[in-house]
C-alpha positions as CSV (number, residue, x, y, z in Angstrom):
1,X,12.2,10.2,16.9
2,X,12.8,12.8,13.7
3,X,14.9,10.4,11.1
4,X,18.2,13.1,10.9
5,X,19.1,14.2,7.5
6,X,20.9,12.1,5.2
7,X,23.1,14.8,3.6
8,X,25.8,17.5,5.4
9,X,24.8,19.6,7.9
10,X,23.5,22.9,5.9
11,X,21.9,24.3,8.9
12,X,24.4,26.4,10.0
13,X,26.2,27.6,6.5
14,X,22.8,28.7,5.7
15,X,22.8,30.6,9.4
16,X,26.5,31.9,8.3
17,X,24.9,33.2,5.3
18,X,22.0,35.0,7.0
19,X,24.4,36.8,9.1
20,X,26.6,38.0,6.1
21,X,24.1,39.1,4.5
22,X,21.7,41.1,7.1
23,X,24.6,42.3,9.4
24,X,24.7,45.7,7.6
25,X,21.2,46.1,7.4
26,X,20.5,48.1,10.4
27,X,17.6,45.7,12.5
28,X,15.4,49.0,12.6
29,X,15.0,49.4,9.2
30,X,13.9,46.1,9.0
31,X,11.4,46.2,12.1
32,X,8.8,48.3,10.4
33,X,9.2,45.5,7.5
34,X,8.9,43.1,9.2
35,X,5.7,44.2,10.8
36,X,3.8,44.7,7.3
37,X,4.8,41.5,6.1
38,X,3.6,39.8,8.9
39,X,0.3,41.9,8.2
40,X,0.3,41.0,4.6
41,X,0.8,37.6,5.3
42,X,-1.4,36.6,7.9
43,X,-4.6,39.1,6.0
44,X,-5.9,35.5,4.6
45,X,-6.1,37.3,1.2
46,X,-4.5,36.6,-2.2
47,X,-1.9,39.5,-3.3
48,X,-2.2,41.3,-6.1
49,X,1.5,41.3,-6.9
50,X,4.6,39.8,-5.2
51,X,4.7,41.1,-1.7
52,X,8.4,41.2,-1.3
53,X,8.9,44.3,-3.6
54,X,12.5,45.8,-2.5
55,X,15.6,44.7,-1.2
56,X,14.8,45.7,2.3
57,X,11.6,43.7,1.8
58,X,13.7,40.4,0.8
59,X,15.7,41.2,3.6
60,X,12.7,41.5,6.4
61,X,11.7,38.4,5.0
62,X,14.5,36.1,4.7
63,X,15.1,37.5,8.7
64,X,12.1,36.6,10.3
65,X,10.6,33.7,7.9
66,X,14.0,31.6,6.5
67,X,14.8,30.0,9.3
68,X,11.7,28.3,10.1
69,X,10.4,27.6,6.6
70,X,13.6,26.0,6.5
71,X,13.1,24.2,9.7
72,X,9.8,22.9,8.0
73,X,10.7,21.7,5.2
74,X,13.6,20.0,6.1
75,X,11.1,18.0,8.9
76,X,9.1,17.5,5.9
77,X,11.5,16.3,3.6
78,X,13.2,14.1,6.3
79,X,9.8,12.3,6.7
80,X,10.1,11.3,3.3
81,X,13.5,10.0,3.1
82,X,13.3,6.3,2.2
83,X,10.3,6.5,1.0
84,X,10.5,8.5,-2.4
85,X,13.2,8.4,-4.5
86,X,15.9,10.3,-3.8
87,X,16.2,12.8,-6.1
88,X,18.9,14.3,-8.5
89,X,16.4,17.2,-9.5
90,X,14.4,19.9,-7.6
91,X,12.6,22.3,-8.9
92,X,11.1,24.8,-6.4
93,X,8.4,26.7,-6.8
94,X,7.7,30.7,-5.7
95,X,10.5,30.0,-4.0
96,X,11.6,33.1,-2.1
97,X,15.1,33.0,-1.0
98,X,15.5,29.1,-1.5
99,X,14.9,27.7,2.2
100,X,13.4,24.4,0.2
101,X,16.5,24.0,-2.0
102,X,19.2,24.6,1.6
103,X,16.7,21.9,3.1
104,X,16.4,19.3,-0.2
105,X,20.2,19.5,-0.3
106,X,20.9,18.6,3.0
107,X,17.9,15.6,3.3
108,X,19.8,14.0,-0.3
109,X,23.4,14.4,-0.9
110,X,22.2,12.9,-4.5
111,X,21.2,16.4,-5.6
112,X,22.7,17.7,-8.2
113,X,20.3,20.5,-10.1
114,X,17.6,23.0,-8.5
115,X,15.6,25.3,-9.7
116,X,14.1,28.1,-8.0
117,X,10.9,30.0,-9.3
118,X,10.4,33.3,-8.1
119,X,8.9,36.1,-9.3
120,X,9.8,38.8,-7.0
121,X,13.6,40.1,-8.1
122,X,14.5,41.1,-4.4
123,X,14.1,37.5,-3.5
124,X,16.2,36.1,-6.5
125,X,18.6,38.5,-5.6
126,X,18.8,37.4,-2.2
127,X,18.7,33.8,-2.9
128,X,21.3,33.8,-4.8
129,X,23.5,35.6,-2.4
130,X,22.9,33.5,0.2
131,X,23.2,30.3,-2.0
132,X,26.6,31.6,-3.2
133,X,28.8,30.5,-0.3
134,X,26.9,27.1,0.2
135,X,29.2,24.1,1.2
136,X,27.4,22.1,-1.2
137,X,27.6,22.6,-4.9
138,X,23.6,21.6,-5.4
139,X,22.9,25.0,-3.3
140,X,25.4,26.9,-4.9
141,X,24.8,26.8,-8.3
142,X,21.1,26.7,-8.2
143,X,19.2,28.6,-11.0
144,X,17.2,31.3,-10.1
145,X,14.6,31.9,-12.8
146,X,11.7,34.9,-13.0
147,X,8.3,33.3,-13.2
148,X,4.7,34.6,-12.5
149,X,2.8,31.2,-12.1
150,X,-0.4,31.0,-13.6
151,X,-3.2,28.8,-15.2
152,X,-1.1,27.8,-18.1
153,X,2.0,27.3,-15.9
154,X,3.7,24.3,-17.6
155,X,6.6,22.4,-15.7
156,X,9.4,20.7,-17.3
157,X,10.2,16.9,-16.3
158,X,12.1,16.7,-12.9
159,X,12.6,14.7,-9.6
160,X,11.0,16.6,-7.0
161,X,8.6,19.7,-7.1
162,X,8.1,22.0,-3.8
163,X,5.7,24.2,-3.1
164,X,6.2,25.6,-0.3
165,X,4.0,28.0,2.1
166,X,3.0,29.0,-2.0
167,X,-0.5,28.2,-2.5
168,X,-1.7,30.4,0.0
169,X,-0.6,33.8,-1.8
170,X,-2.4,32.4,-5.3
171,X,-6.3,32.2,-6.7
172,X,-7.6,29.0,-6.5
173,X,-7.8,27.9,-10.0
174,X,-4.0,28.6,-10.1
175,X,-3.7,26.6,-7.4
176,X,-5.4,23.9,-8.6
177,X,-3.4,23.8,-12.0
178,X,0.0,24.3,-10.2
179,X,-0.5,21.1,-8.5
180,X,-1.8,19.3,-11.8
181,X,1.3,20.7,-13.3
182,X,3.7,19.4,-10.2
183,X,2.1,16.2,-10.6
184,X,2.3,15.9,-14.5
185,X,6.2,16.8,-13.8
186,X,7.5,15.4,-11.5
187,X,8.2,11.7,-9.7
188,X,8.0,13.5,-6.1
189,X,5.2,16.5,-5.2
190,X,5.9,18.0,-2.0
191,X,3.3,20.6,-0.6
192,X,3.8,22.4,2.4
193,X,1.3,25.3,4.2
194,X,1.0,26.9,7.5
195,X,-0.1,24.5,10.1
196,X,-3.6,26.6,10.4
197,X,-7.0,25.3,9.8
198,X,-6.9,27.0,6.5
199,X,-3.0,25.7,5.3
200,X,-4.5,22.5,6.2
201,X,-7.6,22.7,4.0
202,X,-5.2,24.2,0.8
203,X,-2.9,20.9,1.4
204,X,-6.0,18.7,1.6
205,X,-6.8,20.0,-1.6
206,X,-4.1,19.6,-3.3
207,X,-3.7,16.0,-1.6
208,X,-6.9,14.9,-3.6
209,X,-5.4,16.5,-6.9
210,X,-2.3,14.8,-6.9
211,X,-4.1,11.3,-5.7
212,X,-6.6,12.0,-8.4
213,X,-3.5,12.0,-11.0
214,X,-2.9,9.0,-10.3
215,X,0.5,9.5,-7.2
216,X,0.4,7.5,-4.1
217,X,0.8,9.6,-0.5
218,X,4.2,8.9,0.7
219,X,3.5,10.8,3.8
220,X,2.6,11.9,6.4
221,X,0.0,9.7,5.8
222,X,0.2,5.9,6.2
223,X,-2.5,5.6,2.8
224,X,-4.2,7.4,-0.3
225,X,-7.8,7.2,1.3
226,X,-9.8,9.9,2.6
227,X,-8.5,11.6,5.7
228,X,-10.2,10.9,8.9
229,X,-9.0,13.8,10.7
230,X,-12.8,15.5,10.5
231,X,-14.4,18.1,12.3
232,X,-13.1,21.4,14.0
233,X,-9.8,19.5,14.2
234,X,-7.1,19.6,12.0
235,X,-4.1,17.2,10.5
236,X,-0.4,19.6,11.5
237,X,2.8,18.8,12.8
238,X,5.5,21.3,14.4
239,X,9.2,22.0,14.7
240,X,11.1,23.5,17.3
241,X,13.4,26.6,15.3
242,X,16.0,28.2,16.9
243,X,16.0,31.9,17.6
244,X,19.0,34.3,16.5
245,X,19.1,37.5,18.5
246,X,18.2,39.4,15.0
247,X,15.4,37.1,15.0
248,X,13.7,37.8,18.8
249,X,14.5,41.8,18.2
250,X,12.4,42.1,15.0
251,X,9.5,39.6,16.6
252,X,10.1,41.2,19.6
253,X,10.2,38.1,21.2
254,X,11.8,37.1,24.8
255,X,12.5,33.5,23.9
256,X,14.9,31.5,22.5
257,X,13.0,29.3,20.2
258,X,9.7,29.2,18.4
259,X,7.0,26.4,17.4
260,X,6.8,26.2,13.8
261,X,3.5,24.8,12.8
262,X,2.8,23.3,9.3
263,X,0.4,20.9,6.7
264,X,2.4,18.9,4.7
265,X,1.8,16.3,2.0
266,X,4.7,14.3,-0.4
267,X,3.0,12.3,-2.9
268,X,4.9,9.6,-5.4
269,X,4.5,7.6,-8.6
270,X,2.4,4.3,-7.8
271,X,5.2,1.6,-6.9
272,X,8.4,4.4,-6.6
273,X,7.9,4.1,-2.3
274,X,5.4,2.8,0.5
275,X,3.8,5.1,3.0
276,X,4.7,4.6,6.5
277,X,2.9,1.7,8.2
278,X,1.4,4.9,10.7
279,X,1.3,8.2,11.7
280,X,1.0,10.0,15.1
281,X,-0.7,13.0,14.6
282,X,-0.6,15.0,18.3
283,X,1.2,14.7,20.9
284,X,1.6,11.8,22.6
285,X,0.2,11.2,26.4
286,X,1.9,9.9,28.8
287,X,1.3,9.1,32.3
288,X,2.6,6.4,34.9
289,X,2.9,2.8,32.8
290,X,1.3,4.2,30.2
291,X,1.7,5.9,26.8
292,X,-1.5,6.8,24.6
293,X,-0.6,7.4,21.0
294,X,-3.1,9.3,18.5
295,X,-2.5,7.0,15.0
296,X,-3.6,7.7,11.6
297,X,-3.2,3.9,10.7
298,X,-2.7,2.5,7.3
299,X,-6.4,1.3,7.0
300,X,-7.3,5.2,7.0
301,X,-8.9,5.6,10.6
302,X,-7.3,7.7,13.5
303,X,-7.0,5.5,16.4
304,X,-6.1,6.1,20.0
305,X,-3.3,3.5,20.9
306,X,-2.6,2.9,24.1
307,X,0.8,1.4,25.0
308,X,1.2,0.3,28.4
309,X,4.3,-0.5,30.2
310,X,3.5,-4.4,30.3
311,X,4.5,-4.0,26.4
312,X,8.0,-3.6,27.5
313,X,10.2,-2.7,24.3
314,X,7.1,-1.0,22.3
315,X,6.5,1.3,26.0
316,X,10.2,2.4,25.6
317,X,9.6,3.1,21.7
318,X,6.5,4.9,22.9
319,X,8.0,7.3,25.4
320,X,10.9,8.4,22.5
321,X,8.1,8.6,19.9
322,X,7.4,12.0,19.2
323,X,4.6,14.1,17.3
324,X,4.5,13.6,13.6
325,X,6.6,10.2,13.6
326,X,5.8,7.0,11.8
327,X,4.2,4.2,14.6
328,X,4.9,1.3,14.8
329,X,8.6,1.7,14.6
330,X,10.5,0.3,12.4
């Protein structure tokens, strides 16, 4: 099952917030928004400058997106709880309106300081508003700094770096040297992108960087070897987010929930954590007195485990295991 977060319950101050804050924003003003964003996002191509230009642009965004790059990162971050160092420090890069630093503060009440880089003002703005009536003092007195992040991007020392659904909007060689940077910085790296054959390929990448400077995978996979998930397929993991009324009207949705899929990596100093002894990377199968699990194993090879009923206790840890958790339990 998902390990719940450590720290208090954020989820719904940061729902509280949302509503505060978008309430007097009439939904259609925000629907044609919304609409080009989406556009602008899913176009595959790098932006030219910060897509979230205006207020109402911030808005749309923090509306339709917050919630479940919240949702995401706080799986993410969740995964890695006892297995990194829990952290005093965040810094958070091209942060938008902070969704990494609501979800960091809930997964480790022993934050204390974060850091948001953003370069679009709207966002800052925004962020900051919404951070403002946090119950926890790590959300509401985060810094919201202007940054453009480039080539020569420097980091100062800290705990934990995310990136989060970031390197998709930047060139590849800044890319690259963001997650040098991270790695140089920071104890903990953790990079999350859309849970598309392309995310996937951007936190591959950036997987081999940080291994290459020397950090050790803390998850979701079980070593620092090559990953066998090869082919057409692809390694991503998905949480169920909760739809607000705002949020089906401007998606035009009928439901009340949505998949969220992502790529995710964490990667640690050699000796700060282990990696989980496994990973199940789909969705486990199931049919009568029998369970077959899909593991990433620590050796580095994907295996198809099959976990009959005869296996008493381990069958009943199999039907409660979900998608994206460690196997064998602990």
């Amino acid at each position: 099952m998902r390990p719940a977060p450590t720290g208090p319950d954020l989820a719904a101050g940061l729902a509280a917030a949302l509503d505060d804050a978008l309430d007097p924003v009439p939904a259609g003003r925000l629907g044609p928004v919304v609409d080009r964003l989406i556009r602008d996002y899913r176009s595959g191509s790098v932006p030219a400058a910060p897509i979230l230009r205006t207020a109402d642009d911030a808005a749309a965004y923090a509306a339709y997106r917050m919630p479940a790059t919240h949702a995401a990162v706080l799986d993410v971050l969740g995964r890695a709880a006892g297995r990194v160092p829990e952290p005093r420090e965040l810094l958070d890069l091209g942060g938008g309106t902070g969704a990494a630093v609501w979800a960091a503060a809930q997964t480790w009440p022993s934050l204390r300081r974060a850091t948001v880089l953003e370069a679009a003002a709207p966002a800052r703005a925004l962020g900051g508003r919404l951070a403002a009536g946090a119950p926890t003092a790590a959300v509401r007195d985060a810094r919201w700094e202007p940054a453009v992040l480039g080539t020569g991007t420097e980091l100062p020392a800290t705990d934990l770096v995310t990136a989060c659904y970031l390197l998709g909007e930047l060139p590849e060689p800044v890319r690259d040297a963001l997650v040098d940077a991270a790695a140089r910085a920071a104890r903990v790296v953790a990079v999350v992108e859309p849970g598309t054959p392309a995310g996937y390929a951007r936190v591959l990448a950036a997987r081999q960087r940080l291994v290459a400077a020397g950090m050790t995978v803390a998850a979701p996979c079980p070593h620092s070897g090559a990953c066998p998930v090869t082919g057409d397929d692809w390694c991503h993991f998905a949480v169920r987010v909760s739809r607000s009324s705002r949020h089906r009207a401007l998606k035009a949705g009928s439901l009340g929930h949505e998949d969220e899929k992502f790529s995710y990596v964490v990667a640690t100093r050699p000796g700060d954590a282990g990696p989980a002894p496994g990973r199940v990377v789909r969705h486990p199968r199931s049919r009568k007195g029998l369970v077959t699990l899909s593991v990433c194993s620590a050796d580095g090879s994907l295996r198809e485990t099959p976990v009959p009923r005869s296996r008493r206790e381990l069958f009943r840890a199999a039907r409660d295991t979900a998608w994206g958790d460690p196997w064998p339990p602990a």
